[in-house]
Residue frames relative to the residue before (quaternion, step in Angstrom):
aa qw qx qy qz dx dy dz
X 1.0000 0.0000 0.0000 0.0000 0.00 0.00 0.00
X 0.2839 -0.6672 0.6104 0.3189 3.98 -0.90 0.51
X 0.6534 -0.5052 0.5525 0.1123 1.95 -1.86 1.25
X 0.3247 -0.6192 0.5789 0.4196 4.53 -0.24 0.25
X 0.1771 -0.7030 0.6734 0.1449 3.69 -1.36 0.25
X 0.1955 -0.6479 0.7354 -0.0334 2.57 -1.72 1.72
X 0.2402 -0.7203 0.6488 0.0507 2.66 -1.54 1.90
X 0.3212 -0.7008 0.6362 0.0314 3.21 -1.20 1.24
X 0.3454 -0.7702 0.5355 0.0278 3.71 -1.35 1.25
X 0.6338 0.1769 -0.1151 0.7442 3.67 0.78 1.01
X 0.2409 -0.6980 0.6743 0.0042 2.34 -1.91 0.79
X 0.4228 0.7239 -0.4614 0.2905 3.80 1.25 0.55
X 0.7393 -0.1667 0.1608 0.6323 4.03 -0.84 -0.73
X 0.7936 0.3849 -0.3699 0.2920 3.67 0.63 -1.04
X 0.6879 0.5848 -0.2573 0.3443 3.40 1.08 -0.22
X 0.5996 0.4521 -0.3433 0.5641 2.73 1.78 0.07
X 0.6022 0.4825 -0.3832 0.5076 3.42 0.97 -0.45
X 0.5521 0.5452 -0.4602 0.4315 3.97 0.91 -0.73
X 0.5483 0.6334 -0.3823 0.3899 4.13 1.07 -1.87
X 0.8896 0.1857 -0.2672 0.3205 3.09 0.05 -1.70
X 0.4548 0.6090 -0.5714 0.3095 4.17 0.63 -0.16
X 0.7372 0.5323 -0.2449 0.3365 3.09 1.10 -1.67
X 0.4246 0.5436 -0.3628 0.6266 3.81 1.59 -0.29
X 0.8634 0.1538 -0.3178 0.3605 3.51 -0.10 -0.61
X 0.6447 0.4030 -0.4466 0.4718 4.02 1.12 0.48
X 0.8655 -0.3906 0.1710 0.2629 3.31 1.01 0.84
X 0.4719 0.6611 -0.2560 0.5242 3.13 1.79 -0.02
X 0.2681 -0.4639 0.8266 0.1725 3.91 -1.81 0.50
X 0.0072 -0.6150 0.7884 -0.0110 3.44 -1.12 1.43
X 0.0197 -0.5918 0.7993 0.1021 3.10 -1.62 0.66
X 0.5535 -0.6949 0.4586 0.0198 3.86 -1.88 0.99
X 0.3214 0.8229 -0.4604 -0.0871 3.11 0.22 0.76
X 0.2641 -0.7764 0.5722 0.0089 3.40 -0.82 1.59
X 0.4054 -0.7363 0.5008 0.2068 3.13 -1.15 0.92
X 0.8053 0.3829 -0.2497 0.3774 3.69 0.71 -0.13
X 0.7587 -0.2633 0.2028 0.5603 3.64 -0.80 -0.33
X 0.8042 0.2145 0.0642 0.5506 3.67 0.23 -0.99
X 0.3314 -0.6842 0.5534 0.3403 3.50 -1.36 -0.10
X 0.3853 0.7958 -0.4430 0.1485 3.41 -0.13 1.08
X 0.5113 -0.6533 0.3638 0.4236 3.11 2.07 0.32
X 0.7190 -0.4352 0.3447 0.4181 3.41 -1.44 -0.40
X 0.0395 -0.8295 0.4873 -0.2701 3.76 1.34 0.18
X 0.8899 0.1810 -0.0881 0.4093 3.37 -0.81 -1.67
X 0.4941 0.5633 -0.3534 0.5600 4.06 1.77 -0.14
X 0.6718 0.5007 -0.3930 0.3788 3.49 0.31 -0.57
X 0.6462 -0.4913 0.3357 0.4779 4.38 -1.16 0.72
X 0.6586 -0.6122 0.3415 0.2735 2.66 -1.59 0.89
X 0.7767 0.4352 -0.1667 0.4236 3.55 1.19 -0.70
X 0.5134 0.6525 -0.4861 0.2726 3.34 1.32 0.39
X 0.3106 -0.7193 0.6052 0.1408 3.29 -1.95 0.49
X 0.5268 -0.6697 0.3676 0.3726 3.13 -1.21 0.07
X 0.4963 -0.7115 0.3837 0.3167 3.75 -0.48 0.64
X 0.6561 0.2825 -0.1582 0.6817 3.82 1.42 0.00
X 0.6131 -0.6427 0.4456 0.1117 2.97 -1.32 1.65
X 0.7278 -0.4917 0.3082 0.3656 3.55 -1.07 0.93
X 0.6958 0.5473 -0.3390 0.3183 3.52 1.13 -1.08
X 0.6489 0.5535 0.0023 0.5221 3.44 1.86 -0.71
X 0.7159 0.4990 -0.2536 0.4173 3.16 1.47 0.11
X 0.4262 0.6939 -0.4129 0.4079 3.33 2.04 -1.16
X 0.4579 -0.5321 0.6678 0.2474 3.49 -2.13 -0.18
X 0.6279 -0.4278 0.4707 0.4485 3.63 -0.80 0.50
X 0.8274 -0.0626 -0.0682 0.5540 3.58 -1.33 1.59
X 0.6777 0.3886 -0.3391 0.5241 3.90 0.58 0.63
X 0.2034 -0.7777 0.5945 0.0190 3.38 0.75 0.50
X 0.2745 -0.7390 0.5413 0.2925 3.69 -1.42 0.36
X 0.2993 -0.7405 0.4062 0.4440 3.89 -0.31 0.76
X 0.3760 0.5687 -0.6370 0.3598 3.41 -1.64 0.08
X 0.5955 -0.5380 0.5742 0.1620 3.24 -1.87 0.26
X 0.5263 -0.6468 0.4074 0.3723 3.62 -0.84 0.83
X 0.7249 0.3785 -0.3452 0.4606 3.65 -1.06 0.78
X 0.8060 0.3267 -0.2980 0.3935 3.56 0.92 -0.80
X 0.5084 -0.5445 0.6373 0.1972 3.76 -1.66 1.82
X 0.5332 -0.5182 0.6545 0.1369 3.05 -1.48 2.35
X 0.4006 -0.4927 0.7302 0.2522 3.56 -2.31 0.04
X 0.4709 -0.3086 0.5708 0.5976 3.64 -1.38 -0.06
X 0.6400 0.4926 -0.5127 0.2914 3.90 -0.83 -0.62
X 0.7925 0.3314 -0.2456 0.4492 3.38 0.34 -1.41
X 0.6976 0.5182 -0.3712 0.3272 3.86 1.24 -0.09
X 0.4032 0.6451 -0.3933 0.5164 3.13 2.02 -0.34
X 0.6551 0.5536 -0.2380 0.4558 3.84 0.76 -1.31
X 0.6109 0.5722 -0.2099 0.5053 3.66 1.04 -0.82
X 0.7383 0.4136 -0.1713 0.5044 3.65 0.79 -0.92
X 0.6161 0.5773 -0.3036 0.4416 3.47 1.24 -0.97
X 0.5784 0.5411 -0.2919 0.5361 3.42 1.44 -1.27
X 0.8159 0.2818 -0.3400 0.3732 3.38 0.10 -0.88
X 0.4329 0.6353 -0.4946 0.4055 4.02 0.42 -0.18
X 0.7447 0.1593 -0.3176 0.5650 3.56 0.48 -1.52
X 0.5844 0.5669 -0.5023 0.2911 3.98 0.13 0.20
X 0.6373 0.4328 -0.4338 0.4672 3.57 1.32 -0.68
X 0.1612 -0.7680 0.5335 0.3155 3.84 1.02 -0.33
X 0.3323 0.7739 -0.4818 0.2419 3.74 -0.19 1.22
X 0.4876 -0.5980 0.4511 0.4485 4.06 -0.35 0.79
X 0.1054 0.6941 -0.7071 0.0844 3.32 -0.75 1.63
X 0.0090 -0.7800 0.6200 0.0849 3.41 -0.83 0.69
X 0.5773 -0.6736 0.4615 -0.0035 3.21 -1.75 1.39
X 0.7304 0.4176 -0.0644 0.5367 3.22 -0.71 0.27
X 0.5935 0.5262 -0.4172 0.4436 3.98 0.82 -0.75
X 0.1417 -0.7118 0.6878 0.0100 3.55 -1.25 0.60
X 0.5838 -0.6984 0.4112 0.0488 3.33 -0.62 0.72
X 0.4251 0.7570 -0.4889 -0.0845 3.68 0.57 -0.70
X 0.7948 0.4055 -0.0377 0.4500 3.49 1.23 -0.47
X 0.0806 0.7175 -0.6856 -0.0929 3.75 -0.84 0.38
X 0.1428 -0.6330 0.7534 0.1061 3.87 -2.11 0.54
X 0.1029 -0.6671 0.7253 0.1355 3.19 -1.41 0.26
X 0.5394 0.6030 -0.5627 0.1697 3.18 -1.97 0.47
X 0.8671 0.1067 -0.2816 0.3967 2.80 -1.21 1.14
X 0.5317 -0.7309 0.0886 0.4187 3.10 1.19 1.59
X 0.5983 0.4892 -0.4446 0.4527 3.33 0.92 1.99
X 0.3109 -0.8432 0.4037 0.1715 3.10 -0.92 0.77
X 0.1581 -0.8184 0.5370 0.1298 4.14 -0.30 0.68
X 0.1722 -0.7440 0.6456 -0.0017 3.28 -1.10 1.01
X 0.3062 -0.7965 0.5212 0.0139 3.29 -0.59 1.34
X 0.1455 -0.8253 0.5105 0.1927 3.97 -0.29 0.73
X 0.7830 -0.2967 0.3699 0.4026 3.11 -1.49 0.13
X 0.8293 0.0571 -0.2128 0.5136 3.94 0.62 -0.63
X 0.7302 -0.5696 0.1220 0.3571 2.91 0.71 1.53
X 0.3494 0.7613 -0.4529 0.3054 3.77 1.07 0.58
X 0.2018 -0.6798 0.6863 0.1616 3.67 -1.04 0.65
X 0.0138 0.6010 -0.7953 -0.0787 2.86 -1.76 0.88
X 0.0954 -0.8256 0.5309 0.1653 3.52 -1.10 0.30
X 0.1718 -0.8193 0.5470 -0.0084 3.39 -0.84 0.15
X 0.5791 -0.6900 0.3651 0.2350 3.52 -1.60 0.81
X 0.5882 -0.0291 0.1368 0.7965 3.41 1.72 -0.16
X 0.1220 -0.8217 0.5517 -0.0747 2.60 -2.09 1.07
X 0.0412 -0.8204 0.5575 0.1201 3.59 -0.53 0.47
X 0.4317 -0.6518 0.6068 0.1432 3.34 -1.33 1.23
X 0.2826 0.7789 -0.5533 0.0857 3.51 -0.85 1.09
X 0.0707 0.8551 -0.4533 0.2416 3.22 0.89 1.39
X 0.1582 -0.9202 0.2675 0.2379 3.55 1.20 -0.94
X 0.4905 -0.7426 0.3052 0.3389 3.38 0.31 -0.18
X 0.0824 0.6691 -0.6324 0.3815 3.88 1.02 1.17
X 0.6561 0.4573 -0.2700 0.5361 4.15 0.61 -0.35
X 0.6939 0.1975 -0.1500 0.6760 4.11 0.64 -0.42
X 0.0292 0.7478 -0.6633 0.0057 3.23 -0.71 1.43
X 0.3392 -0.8055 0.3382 0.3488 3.73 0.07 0.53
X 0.0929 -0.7408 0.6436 0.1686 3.73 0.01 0.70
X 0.3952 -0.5708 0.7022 0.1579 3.96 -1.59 0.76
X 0.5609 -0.4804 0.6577 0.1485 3.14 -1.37 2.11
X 0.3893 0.6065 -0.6921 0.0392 3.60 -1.13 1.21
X 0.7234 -0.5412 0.2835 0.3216 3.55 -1.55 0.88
X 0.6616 0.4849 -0.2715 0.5035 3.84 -0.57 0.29
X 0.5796 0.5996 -0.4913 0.2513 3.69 0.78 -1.62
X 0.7122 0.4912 -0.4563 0.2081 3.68 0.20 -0.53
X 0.6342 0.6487 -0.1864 0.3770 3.07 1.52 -1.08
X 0.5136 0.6216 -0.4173 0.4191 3.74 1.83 -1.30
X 0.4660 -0.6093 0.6238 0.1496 3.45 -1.71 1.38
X 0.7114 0.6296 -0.1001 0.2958 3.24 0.53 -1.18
X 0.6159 -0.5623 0.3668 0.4122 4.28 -0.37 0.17
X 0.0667 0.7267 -0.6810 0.0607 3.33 -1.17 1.12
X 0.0209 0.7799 -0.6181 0.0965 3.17 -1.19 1.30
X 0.3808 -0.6561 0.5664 0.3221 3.45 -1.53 -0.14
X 0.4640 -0.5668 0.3691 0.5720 3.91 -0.50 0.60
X 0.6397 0.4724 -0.5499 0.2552 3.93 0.28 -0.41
X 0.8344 0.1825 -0.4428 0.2726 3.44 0.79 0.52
X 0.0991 0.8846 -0.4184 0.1807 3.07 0.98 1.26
X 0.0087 -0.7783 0.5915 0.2105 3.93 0.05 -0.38
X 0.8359 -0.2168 0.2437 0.4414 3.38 0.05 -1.07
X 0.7618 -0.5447 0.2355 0.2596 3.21 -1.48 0.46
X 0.3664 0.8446 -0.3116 0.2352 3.50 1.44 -1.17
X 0.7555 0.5703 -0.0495 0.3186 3.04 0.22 -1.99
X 0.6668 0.5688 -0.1741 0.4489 3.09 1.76 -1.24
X 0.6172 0.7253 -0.2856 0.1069 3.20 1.40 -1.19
X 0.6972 0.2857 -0.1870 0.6304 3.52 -0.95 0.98
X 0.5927 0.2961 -0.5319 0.5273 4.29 0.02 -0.10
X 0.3647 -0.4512 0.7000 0.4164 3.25 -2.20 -0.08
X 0.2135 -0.6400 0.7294 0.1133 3.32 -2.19 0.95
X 0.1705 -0.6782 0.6888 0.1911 2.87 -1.83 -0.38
X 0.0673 0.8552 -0.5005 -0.1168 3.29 -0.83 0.51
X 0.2304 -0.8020 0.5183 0.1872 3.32 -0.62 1.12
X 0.5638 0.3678 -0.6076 0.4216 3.44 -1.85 1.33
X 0.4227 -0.6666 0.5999 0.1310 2.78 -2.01 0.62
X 0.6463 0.6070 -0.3390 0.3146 3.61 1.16 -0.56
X 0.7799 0.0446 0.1226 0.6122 3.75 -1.80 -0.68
X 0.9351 0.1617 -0.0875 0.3031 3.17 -1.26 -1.60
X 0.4322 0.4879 -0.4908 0.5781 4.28 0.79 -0.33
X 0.8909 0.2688 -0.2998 0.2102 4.05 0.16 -0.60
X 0.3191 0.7801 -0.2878 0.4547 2.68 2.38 -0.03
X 0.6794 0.6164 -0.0289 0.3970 2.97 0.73 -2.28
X 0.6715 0.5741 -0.1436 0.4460 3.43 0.91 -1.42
X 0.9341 0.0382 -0.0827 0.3452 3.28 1.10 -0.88
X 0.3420 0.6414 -0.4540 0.5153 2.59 1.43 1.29
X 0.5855 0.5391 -0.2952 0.5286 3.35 1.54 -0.81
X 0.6240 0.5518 -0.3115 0.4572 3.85 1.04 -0.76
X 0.8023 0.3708 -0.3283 0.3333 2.85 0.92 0.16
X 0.5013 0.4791 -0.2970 0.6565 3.11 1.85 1.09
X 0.8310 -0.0346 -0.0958 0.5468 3.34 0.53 -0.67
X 0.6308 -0.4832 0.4646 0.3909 3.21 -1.39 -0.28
X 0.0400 -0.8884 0.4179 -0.1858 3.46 -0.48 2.10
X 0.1762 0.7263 -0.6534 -0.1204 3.67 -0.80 0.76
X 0.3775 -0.5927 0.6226 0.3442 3.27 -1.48 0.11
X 0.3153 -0.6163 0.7195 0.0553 3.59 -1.36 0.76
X 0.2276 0.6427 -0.7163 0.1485 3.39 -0.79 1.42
X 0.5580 -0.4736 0.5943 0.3334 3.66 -1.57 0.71
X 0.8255 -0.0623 -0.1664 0.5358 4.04 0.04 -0.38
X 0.6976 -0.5829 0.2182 0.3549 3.39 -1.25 0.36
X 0.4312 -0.7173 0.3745 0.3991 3.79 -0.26 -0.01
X 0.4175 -0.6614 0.6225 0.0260 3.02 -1.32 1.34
X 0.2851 -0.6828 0.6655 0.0981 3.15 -1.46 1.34
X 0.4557 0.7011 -0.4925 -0.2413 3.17 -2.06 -0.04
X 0.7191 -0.5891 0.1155 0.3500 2.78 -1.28 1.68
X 0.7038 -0.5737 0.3596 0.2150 3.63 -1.44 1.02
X 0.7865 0.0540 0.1374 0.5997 2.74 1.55 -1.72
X 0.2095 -0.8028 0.5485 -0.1038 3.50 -0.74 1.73
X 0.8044 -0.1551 0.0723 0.5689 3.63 -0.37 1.39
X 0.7075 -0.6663 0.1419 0.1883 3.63 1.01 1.36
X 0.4087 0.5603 -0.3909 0.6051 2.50 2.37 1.71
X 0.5434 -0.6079 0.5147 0.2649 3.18 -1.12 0.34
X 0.5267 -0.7585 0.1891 0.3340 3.58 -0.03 0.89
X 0.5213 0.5872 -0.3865 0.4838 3.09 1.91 -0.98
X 0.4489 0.5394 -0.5313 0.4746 4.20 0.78 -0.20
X 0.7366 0.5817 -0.1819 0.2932 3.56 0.07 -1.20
X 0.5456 0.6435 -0.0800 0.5308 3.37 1.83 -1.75
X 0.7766 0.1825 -0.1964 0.5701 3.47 1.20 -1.41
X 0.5029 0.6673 -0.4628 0.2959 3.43 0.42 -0.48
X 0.8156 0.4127 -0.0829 0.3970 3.20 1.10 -1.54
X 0.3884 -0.7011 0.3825 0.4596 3.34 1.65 -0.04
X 0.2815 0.6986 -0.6311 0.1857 3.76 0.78 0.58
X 0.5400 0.7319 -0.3012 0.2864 3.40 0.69 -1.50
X 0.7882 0.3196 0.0021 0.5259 3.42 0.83 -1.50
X 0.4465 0.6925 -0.4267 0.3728 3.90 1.32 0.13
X 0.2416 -0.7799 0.4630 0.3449 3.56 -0.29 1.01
X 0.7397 -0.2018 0.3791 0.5181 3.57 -2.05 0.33
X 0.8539 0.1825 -0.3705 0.3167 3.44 -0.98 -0.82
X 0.7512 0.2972 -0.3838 0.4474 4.08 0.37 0.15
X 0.6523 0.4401 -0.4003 0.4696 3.54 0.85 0.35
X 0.3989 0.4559 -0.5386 0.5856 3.87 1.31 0.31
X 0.7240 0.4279 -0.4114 0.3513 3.98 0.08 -0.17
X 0.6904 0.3885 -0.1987 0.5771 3.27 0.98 -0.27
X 0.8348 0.0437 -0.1376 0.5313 4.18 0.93 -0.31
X 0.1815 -0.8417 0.5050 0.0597 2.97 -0.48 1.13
X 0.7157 0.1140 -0.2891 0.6255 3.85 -0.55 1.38
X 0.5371 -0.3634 0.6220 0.4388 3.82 -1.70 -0.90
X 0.4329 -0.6454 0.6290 0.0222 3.85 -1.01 0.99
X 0.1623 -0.6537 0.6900 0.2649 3.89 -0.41 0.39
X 0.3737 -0.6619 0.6165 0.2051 2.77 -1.84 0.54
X 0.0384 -0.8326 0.5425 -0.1044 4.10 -0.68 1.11
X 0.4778 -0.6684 0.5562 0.1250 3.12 -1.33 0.76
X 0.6079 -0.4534 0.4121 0.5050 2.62 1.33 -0.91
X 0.4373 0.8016 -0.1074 0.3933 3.31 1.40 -0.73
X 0.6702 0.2250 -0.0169 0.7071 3.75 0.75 -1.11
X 0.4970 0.4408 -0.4618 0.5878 4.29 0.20 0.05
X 0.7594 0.4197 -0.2850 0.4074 3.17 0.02 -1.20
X 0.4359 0.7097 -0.3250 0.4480 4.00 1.03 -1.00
X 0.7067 0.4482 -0.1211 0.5338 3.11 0.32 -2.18
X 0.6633 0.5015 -0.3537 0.4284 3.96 -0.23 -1.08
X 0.6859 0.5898 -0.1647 0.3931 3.84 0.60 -1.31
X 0.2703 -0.7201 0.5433 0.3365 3.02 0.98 -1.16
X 0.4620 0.7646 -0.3825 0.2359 3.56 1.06 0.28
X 0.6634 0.0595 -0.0709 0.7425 3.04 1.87 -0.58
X 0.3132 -0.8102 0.4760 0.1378 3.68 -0.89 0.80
X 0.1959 -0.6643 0.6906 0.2083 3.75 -1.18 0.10
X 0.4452 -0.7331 0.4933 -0.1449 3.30 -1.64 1.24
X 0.1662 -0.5649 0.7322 0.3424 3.77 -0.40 -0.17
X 0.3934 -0.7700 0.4334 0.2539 3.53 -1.27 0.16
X 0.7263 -0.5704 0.2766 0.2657 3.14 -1.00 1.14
X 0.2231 -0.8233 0.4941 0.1678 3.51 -0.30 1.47
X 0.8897 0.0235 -0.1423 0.4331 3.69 1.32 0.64
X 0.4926 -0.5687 0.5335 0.3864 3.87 -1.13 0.27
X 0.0582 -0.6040 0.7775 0.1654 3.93 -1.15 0.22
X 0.7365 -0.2731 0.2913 0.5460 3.88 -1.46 -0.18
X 0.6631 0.5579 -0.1968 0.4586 3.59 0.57 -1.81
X 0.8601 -0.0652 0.3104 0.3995 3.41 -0.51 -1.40
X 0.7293 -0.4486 0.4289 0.2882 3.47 -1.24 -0.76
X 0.0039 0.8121 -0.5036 -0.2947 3.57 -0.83 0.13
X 0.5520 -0.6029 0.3765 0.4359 3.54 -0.87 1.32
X 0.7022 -0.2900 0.4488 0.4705 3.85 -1.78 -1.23
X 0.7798 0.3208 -0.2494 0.4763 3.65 0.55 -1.17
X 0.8135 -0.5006 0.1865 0.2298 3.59 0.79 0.85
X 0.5204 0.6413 -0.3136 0.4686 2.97 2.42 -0.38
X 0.5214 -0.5786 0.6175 0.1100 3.75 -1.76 1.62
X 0.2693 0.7231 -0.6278 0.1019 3.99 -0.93 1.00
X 0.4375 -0.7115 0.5357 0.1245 3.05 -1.35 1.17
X 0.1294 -0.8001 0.5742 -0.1162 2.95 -0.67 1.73
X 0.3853 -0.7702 0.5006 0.0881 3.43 -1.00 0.62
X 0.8285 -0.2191 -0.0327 0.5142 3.27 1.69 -0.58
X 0.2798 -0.7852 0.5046 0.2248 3.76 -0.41 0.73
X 0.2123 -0.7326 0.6408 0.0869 3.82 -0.82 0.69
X 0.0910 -0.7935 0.5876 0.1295 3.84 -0.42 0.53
X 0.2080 -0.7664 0.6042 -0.0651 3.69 -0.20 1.05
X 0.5433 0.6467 -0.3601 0.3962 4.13 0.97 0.02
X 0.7864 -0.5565 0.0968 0.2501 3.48 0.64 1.40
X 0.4409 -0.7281 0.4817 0.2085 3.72 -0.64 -0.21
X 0.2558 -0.8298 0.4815 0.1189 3.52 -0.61 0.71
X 0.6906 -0.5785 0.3254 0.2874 3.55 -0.47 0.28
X 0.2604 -0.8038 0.5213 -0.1198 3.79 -0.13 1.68
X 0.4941 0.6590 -0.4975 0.2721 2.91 -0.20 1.69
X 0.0349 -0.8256 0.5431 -0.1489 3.65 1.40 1.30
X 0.5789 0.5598 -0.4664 0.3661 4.04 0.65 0.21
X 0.6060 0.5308 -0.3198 0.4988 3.60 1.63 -0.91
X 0.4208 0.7088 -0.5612 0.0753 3.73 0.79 -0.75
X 0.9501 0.1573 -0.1665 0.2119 3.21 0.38 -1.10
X 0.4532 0.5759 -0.5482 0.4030 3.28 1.17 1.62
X 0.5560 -0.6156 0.4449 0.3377 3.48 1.19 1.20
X 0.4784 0.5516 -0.6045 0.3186 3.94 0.72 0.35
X 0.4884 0.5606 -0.4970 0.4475 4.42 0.68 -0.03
X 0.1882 -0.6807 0.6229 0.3366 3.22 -1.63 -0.70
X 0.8581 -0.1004 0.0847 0.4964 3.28 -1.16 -0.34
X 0.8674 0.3398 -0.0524 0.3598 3.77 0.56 -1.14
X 0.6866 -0.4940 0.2660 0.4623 3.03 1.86 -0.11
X 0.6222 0.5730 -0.3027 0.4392 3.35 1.43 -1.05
X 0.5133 -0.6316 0.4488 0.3690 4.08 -1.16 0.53
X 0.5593 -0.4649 0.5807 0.3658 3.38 -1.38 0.60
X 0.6154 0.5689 -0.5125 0.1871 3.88 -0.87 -0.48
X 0.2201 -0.6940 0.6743 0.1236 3.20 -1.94 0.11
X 0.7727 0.0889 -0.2157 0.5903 3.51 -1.00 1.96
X 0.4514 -0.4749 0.4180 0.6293 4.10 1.48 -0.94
X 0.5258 0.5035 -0.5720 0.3780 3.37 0.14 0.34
X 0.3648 -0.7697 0.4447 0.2770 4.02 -1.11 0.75
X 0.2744 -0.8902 0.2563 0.2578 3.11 -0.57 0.35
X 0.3908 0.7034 -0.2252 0.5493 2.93 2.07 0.39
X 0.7216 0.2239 0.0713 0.6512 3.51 1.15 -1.60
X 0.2003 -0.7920 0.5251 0.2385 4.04 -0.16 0.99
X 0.7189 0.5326 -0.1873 0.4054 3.44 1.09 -0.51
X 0.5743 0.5661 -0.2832 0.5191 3.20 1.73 0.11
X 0.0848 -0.7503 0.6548 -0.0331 3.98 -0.43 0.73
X 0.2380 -0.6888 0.6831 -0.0466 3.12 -1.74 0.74
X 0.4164 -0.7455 0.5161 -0.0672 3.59 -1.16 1.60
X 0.8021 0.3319 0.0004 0.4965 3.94 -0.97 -0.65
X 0.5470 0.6129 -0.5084 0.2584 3.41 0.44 -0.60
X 0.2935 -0.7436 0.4663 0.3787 3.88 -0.86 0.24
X 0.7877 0.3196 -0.2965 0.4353 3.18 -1.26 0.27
X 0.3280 0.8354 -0.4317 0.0904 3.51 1.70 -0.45
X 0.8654 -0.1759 -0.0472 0.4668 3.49 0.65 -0.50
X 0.7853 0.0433 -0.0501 0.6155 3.35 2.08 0.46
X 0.7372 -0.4055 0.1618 0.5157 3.89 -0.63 0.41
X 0.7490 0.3059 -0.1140 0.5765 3.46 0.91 -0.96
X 0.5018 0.6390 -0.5486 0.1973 3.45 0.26 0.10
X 0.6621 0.3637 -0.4286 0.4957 3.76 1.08 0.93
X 0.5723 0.5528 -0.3160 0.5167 3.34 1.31 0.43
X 0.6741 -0.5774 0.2582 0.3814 3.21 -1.73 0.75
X 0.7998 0.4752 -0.1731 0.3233 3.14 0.88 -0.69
X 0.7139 0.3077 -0.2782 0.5642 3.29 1.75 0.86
X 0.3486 0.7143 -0.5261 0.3025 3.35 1.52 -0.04
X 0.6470 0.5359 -0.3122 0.4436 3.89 0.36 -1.24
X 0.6465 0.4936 -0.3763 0.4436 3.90 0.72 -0.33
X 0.6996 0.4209 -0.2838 0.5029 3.42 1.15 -0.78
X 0.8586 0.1553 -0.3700 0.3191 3.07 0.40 -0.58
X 0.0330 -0.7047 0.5085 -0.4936 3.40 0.92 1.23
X 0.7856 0.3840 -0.0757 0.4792 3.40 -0.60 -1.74
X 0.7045 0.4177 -0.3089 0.4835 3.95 0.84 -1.24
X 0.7081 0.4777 -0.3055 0.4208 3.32 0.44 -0.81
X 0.4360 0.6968 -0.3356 0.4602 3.38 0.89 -0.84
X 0.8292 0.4359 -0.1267 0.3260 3.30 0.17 -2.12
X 0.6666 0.3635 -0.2271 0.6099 3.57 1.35 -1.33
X 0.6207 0.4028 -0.5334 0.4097 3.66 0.33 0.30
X 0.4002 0.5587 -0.5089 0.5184 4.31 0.91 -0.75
X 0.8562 0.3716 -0.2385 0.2682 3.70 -0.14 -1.90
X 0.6341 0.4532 -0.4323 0.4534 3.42 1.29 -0.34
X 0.5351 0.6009 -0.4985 0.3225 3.24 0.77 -0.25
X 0.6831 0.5841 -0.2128 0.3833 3.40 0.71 -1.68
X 0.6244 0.5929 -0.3632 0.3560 3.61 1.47 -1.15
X 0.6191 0.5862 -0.3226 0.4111 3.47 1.43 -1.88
X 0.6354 0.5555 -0.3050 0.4411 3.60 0.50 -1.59
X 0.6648 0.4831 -0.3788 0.4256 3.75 0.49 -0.98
């Protein structure tokens, strides 16, 4: 008897975590990744980031991450970490496939590639993410600013920077990462709308992500963990506080405009700037669904937990907050899509029987 085939959009953590549920709820996944390899956006991401959760907390179920307990992977060693696991789940990934298109009907779905190839499939789950839709904030002047705008996704490193004044707008992980690594080349503030909250890495001589799972934070959905945290906390050693205190790196109110030169602050003061980094998040990347009306108005997917709600057979990966703090991250993607797969296997059942 065949097995139904689930095609899978991407090839990064969520597509691999989407392959193997879908392998274990009965599905033939087959991968289609747009780039050379399946490692997601990984090998795109600065040269000097880490991960914010220790190796013990990052692996995938039966894939353990390698390294010693306590010590924060590089993008390198996570790029190395995915590669291993892809040829370890042994599943039909295919390279190189771009997306540009999805159809539905007749309880299948066809994905058209870039050179015009169909693959089809019994259900699908979009897990491209959104490393492709940085969100950049509509601000007054921007047309007029002489100087460099970017988003950190195309940041690399600090070098380039050395000696100019920056700015970097956000308050979260990578704006404080960014911020002070860059402070230590050029002259840097970060521009955030509220001030920036610390908390401490390590709590009674754990790493917090111990604490996160222990306590079932990790797994608390969006709507009861906005009552209890309010914004994204940086994580610190202690390290970046200290920055801020010194005066080595600075915090801002943000800048209520661009002039040609630079920026103007709140109280009315003109600074030449040289470059503005936007650190303020990413939005979901998925211009292949447009025309099965499965998006709304802004781009964002119809669904509930990842499940669509337009298309029962259609599921959704990476998303943040999708169904809990980590559910874009390594160390919760495999819970969600668990739960997704789960769901669109129940409904296919119920569809056949019907």
């Amino acid at each position: 008897m065949r097995r139904p085939r689930l095609v899978v959009v991407g090839g990064g953590q969520s597509g691999l975590a989407a392959a193997r549920a879908g392998s274990e709820h009965g599905w033939e996944p087959v991968i289609l990744e747009a780039g050379p390899e399946p490692v997601g956006s990984w090998p795109a991401y600065y040269d000097s980031l880490r991960l914010f959760s220790p190796s013990e907390f990052s692996g995938f179920p039966g894939y353990r991450f390698p390294g010693p307990a306590g010590h924060y992977p590089t993008r390198d060693e996570v790029v190395g970490f995915l590669r291993g696991y892809a040829g370890w789940l042994g599943v039909d990934i295919r390279t190189g496939s771009r997306v540009v298109d999805v159809a539905a009907g007749d309880g299948t779905f066809t994905a058209t590639l870039a050179d015009g190839e169909l693959v089809a499939g019994d259900a699908m789950v979009a897990a491209t993410g959104s490393f492709a839709n940085g969100y950049l904030p509509t601000i007054a002047g921007s047309q007029e600013f002489g100087g460099q705008v970017l988003h950190v996704a195309a940041y690399r490193s600090p070098e380039v920077f050395a000696g100019q004044r920056v700015v970097v707008v956000g308050a979260g992980n990578s704006a404080v990462q960014v911020g002070y690594e860059l402070a230590q080349v050029a002259e840097t503030s970060l521009a955030v709308r509220e001030r920036i909250r610390f908390m401490p890495q390590v709590r009674a001589g754990r790493d917090v992500h111990f604490w996160l799972h222990t306590l079932g934070v990790d797994r608390l959905p969006p709507s009861v963990l906005s009552r209890i945290v309010h914004g994204t906390p940086v994580l610190d050693t202690g390290t970046y506080r200290d920055a801020l205190a010194c005066g080595a790196l600075d915090q801002r109110r943000m800048f209520t405009a661009f002039t040609d030169d630079g920026v103007t602050w709140p109280d009315g003061t003109r600074e030449r700037v040289d470059a503005v980094i936007f650190a303020t998040g990413y939005r979901p990347h998925l211009p292949y669904l447009e025309s099965l009306d499965a998006l709304d108005g802004t781009g964002m997917p119809r669904h509930r937990r990842g499940v669509s709600t337009t298309h029962p057979a259609l599921g959704y990966l990476g998303l943040e907050l999708q169904r809990s703090l980590s559910s874009n991250t390594l160390r919760g993607v495999h819970r969600d899509a668990g739960h997704v797969l789960r769901s669109m296997a129940v409904q296919s059942r119920r569809v056949s029987v019907g």
